[in-house]
C-alpha positions in Angstrom: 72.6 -23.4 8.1 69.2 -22.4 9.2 66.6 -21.9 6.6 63.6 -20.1 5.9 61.0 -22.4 4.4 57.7 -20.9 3.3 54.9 -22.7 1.9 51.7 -21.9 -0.2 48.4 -23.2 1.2 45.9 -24.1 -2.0 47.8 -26.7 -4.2 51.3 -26.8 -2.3 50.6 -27.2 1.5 46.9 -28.9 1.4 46.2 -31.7 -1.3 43.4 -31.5 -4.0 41.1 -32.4 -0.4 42.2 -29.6 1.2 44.0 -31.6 3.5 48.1 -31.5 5.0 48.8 -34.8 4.6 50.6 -36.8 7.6 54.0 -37.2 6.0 53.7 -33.0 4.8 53.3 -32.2 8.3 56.1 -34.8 9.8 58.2 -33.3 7.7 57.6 -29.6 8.0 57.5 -30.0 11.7 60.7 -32.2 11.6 62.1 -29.0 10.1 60.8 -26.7 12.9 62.7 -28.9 15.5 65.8 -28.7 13.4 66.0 -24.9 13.7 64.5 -23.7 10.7 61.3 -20.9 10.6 58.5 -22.5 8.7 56.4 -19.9 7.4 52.8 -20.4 5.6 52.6 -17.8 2.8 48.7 -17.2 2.1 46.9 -14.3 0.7 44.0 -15.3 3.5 44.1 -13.3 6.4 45.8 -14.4 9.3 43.0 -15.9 11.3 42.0 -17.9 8.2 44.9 -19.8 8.5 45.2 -21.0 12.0 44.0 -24.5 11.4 46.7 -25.3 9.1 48.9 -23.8 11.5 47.6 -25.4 14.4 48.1 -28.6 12.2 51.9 -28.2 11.7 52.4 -27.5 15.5 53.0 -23.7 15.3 51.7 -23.8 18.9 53.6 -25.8 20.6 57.0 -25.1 18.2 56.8 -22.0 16.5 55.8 -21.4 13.1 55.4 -17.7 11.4 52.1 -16.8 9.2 52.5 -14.3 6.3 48.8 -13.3 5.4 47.1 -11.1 3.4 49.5 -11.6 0.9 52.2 -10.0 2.4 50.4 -7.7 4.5 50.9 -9.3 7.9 53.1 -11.5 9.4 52.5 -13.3 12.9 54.5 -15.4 15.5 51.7 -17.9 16.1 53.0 -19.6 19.0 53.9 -16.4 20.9 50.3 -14.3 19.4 52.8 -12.0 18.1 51.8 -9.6 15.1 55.7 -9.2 13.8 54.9 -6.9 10.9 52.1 -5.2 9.8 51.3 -3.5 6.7 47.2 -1.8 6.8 45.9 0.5 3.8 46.1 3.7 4.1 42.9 4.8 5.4 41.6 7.8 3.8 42.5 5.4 0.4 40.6 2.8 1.4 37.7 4.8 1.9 38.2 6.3 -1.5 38.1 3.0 -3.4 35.0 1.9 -1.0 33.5 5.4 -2.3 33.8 4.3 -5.8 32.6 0.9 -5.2 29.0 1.9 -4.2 28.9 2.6 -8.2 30.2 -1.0 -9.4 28.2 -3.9 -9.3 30.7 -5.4 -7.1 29.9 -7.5 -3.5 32.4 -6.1 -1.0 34.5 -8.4 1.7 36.6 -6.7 4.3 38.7 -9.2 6.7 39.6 -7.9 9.9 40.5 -9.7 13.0 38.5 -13.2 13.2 35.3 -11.4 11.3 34.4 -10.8 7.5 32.7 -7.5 7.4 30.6 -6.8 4.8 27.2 -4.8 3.6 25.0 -7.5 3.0 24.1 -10.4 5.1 22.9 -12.6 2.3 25.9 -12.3 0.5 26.8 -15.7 -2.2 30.3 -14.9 -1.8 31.2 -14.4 2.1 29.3 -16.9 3.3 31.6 -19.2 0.7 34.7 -17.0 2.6 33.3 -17.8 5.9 32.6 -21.9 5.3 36.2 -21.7 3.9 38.0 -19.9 6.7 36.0 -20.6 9.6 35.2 -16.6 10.3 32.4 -15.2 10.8 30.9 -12.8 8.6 29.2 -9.4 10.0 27.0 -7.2 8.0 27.5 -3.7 8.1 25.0 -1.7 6.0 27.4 1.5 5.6 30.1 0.0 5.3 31.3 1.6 2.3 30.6 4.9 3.8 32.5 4.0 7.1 35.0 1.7 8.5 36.1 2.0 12.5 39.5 0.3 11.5 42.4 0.1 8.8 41.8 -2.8 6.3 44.6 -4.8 5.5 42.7 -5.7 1.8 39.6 -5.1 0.1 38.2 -7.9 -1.4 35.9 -7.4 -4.2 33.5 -10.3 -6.2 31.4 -11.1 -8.9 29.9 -13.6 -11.3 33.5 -14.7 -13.5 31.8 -13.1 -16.6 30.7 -9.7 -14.7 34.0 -9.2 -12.9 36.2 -7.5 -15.0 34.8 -4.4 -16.5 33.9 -3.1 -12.6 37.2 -4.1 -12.0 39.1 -2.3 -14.6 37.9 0.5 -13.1 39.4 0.3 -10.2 42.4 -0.3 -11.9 42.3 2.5 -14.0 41.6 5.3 -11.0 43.9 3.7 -8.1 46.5 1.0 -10.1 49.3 3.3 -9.3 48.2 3.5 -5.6 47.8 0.2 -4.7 49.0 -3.2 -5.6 45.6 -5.2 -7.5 45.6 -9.1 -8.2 42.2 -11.0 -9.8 42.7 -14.2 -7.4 40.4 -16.5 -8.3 37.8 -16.2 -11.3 35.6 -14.2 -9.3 37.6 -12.6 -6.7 39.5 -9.1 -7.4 41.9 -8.2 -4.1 43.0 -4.5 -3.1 46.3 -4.4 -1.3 48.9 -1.7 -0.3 51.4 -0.7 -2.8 54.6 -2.7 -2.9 53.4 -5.5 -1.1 53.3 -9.9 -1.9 54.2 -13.1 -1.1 57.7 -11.9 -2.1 58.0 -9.3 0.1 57.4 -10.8 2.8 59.8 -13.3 2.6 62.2 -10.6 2.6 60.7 -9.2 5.7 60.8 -12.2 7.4 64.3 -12.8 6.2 65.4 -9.3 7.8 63.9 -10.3 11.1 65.5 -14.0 11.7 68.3 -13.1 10.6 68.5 -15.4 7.5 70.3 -14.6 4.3 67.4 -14.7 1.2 69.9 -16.9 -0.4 69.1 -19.8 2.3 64.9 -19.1 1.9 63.1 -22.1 0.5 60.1 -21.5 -1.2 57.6 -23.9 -2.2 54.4 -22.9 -4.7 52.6 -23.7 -7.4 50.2 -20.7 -9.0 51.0 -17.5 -10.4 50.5 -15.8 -7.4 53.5 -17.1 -6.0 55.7 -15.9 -8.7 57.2 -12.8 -6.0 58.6 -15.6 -4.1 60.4 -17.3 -6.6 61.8 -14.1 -7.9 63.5 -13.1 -4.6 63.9 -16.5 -2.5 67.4 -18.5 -2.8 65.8 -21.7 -3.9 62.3 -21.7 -5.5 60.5 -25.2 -5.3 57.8 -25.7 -7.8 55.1 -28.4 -7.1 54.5 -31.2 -9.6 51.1 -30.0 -10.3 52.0 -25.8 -10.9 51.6 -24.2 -13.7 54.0 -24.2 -16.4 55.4 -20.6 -15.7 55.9 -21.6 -11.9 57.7 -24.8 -12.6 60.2 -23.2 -15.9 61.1 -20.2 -12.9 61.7 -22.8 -10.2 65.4 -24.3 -9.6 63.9 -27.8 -8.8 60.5 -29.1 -9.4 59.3 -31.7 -6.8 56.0 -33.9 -6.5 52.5 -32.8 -6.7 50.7 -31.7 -3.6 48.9 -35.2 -3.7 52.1 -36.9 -3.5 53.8 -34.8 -0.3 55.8 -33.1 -2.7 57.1 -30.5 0.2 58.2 -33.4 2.1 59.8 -35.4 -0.5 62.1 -31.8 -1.0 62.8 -31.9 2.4 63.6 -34.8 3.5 65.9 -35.1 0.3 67.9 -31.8 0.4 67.7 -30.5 3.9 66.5 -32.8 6.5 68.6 -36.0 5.4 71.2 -33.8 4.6 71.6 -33.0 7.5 71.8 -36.1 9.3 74.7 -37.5 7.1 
């Protein structure tokens, strides 16, 4: 039975170096050839997670990238955008607007670039060392943008991020779906979209029943794809909440967790 089998990047697919180690990307690749979609589930946006895709072959035998937290998903090998989800403009441009009041450095990924409105900006030069993307400073960029954002991307100092923040929240929480990922990142998406979501996408477009998607994760922000996916794997080293949700709870990232699942319960499986 073919499966869907989507991975998280930080803390499920890369070890505590950042790294895919060799027998995670034997066995995710020995997947692929056995006819199942592999899909990398990240928040980052699509171009900022071509190396791991590139590492696990997605070139040479397919592999599909769900980015921007559900906002995107690509056919790598065939440079295919499958679905695509942007913000609705005139929003956008309405949260931008109230952002020039908030003491809040702005990041807005698009294509292989970073745009932002300052050059020396802490917190997208860490985004471009991270993604490999350039970042491009814009001065008005908060007073105008010559395409649809898939996410805004807000930052701050941990203990100056929330109150700017909340008032976001407060003025467009019912128009948009708002996540703090990482102590001092805050992330702007279209309504009704996550990780979850787009596992149900891509479900709908292989063909796959959701009771036959394989999720593996480890952080909160993977929670959507435990809620909706057939089997949830959590990672030895989730968080508690992940791992009590999940319906099996494998090795930590630094122990090729993924590929001890798979080569246990669908790979060796199927060669018996």
């Amino acid at each position: 039975m073919k499966k869907l089998i989507a991975v998280d990047v930080d803390g499920t697919l890369v070890n505590s170096k950042g790294q895919i180690t060799a027998k995670t990307r034997e066995a995710l690749i020995a997947a692929t050839k056995a006819g199942h979609e592999v899909m990398i589930v990240s928040g980052r946006p699509t171009f900022g997670i071509r190396e791991q895709a590139l590492s696990l072959g997605f070139d040479k035998f397919g592999g599909v990238l769900s980015a921007y937290n559900g906002g995107q998903l690509y056919d790598f090998k065939e440079g295919k955008i499958l679905a695509n989800h942007p913000m609705d403009y005139d929003l956008a441009m309405e949260i931008l607007e109230l952002s020039k009041s908030l003491d809040l450095e702005i990041m807005i990924p698009h294509g292989d670039l970073i745009y932002t409105d300052k050059a020396d900006n802490f917190y997208s030069q860490r985004e471009s060392g991270m993604l490999n993307m350039e970042v491009k400073a814009i001065d008005n960029i908060r007073d105008s943008l010559d395409f649809t954002p898939n996410k805004l991307l807000f930052a701050q100092d941990p203990d100056k991020l929330d109150e700017p923040c909340a008032k976001i929240k407060e003025k467009f929480g019912n128009l948009t779906e708002q996540v703090k990922s990482a102590r001092f990142y805050y992330e702007v998406m279209p309504k009704g979209l996550s990780k979850g979501s787009s596992i149900i996408e891509a479900c709908k477009i292989f063909g796959i029943d959701i009771k036959d998607a394989i999720v593996f994760g480890d952080e909160m922000n993977d929670l959507s794809m435990f809620e909706v996916a057939g089997t949830g794997v959590a990672m030895g080293n989730a968080v508690e909440p992940i791992k009590k949700l999940a319906d099996y709870v494998t090795l930590s990232n630094n122990e090729d967790g993924i590929a001890y699942y798979l080569e246990n319960f669908v790979l060796n499986k199927e060669e018996k």
